[in-house]
Residue, then its C-alpha position, 0 to 999 in steps of 0.5 A: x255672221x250670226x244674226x243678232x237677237x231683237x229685245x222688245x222688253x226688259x224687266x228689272x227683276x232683283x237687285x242687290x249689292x252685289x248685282x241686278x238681275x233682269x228678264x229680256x223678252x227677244x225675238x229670234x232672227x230666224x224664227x221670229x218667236x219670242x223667247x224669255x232670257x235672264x241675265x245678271x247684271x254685275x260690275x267687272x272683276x279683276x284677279x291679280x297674278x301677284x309674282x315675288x321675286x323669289x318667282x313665287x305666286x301669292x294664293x288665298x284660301x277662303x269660303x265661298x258659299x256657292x259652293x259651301x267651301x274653301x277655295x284657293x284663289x288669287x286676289x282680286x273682286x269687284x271694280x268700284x264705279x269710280x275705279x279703273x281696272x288697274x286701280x281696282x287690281x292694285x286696291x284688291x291685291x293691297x286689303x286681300x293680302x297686304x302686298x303692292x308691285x310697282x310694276x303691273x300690266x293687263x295680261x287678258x280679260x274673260x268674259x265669265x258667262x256671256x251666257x247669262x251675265x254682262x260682265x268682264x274679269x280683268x286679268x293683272x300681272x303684279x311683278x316682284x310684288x312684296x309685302x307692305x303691311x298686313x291685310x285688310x279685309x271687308x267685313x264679308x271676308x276672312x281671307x289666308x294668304x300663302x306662297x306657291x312656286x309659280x311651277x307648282x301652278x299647273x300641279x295644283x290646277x291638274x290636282x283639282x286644289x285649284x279650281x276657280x275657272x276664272x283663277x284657272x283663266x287667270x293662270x291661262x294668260x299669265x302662262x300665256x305672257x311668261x311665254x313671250 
């Protein structure tokens, strides 16, 4: 068992909409030195496999700014406070991309960078999802929704068109489940 890190101080550095972020000061269990660690305080993701009956996946392309480019993606975001993970995956799939499912379930759950954030990423299956009006987006967002055949999944991750490590693990456990 690896032994646990003590923290004698947390500092509150930044915070913004979108997350916090803090320095720890811990001491080492084998050393006892003291050594400084930033961490990034988020809410947790959810991301939706949403599955047609046609067994076609419902992708988005947008900008990320990280990056400065355009990526292709599945819905999902942010877990309001007041929101279950659940209510979140089924809210995200509705504004990104206008469609609903009466048939979801959890399929898996990441922790993105526990390295450096709090955070847990909530994977979604949306079986026979179908469209039930257009998409609304945030005011941040200018999201292009777009079909795929859930067989050229893994081509298009292979290809680099996809490359989101947290879609790439979304992709993971929805294969994962398909196998059961």
């Amino acid at each position: 068992m690896i032994k646990k890190w003590k923290i004698i101080k947390s500092e509150p550095l930044s915070s913004n909409r979108v997350f916090s972020t803090r320095k720890d000061t811990s001491v080492s269990p084998i050393t006892g030195e003291e050594h400084e660690f930033f961490v990034i305080e988020a809410p947790d993701w959810v991301n939706v496999v949403a599955v047609t009956d046609r067994d076609e996946v419902l992708l988005i392309r947008q900008y990320r700014h990280g990056i400065e480019s355009e990526t292709i993606e599945i819905p999902g975001g942010c877990i309001d406070r007041a929101e279950t993970p659940l209510e979140a995956a089924k809210r995200e799939l509705l504004e990104e991309t206008g469609y609903v499912s009466d048939d979801w379930s959890c399929i898996g759950e990441v922790i993105p960078n526990p390295a450096i954030q709090t955070n847990t990423c909530y994977t979604f299956l949306a079986a026979g999802s179908r469209k039930e009006r257009e998409p609304y987006f945030d005011t941040t967002e200018y999201i292009v929704t777009f079909k795929a055949p859930v067989r050229d999944i893994p081509k298009l991750v292979l290809e680099k068109r996809i490359t989101h490590s947290l879609v790439v693990s979304a992709f993971y456990w929805f294969g994962l489940h398909s196998r059961k």
